[in-house]
C-alpha positions as CSV (number, residue, x, y, z in Angstrom):
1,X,0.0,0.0,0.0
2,X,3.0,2.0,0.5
3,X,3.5,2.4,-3.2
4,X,-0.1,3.1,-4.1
5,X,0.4,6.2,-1.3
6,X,3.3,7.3,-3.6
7,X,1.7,6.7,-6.5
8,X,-1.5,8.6,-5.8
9,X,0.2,11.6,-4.0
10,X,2.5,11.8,-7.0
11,X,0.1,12.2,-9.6
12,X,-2.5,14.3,-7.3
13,X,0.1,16.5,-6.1
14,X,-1.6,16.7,-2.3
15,X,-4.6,15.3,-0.6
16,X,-6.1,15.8,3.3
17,X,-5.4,12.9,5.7
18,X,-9.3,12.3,5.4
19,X,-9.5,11.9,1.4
20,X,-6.4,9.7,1.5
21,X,-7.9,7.9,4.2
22,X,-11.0,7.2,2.5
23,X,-9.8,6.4,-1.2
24,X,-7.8,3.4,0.9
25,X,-10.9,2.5,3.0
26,X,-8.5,2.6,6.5
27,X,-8.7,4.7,9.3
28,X,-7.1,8.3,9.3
29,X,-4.9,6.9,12.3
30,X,-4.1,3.8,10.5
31,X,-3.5,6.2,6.9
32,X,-0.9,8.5,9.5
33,X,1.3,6.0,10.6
34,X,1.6,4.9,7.0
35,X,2.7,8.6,6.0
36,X,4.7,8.7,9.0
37,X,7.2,5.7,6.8
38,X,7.4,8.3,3.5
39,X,8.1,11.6,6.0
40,X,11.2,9.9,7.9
41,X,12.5,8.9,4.2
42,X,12.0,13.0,3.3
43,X,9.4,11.8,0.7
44,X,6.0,13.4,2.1
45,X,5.6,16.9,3.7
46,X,2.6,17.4,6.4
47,X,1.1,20.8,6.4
48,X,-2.0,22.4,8.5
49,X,-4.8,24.8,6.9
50,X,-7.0,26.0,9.2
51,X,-10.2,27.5,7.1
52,X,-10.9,27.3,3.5
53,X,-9.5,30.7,2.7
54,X,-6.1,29.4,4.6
55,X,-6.5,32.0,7.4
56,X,-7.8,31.5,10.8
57,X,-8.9,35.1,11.6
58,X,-12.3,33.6,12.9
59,X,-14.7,36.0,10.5
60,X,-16.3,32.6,9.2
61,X,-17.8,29.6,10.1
62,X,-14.9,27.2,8.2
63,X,-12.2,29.1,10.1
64,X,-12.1,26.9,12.8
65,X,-11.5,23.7,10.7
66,X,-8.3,22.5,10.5
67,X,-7.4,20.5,7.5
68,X,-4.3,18.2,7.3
69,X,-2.8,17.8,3.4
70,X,0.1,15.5,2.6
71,X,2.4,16.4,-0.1
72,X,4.8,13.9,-2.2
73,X,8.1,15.3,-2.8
74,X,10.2,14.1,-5.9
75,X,13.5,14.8,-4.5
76,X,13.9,13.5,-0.6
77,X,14.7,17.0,1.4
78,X,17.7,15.7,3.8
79,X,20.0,17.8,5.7
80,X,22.9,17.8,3.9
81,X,26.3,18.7,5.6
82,X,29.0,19.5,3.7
83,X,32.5,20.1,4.9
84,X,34.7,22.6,4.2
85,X,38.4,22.7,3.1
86,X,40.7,25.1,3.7
């Protein structure tokens, strides 16, 4: 299932936890721990939006709702350390 993840994020771009979670028919807990594998590898990215608009200044009803996307990234982000020569 770990590939399909890939696969799907990949050619979506991003997805919420909750639409990921229901095109696999599993849990949203059971979908996390499965993106928790790809983010230590650098592959996936987790980012919160609270609202619909992307602020959470409270002027709406949807303000309060706080939406977790996933993002696949094609090239692992690592720390990379380099060392220098003098």
């Amino acid at each position: 299932m770990l590939m399909e993840i890939k696969l799907l994020l990949d050619k979506r771009g991003e997805m919420t936890l909750t639409d990921l979670a229901n095109h696999f028919y599993v849990s949203e807990g059971m979908m996390e721990s499965m993106l928790d594998k790809w983010m230590k590898k650098g592959k996936v990215i987790k980012w919160e939006n609270s609202g619909s608009c992307g602020s959470s200044c409270g002027s709406c009803s949807e303000s309060s709702e706080v939406k977790v996307y996933y993002r696949w990234k094609n090239v692992a982000q690592k720390p990379i350390f380099a060392q220098v020569r003098e």
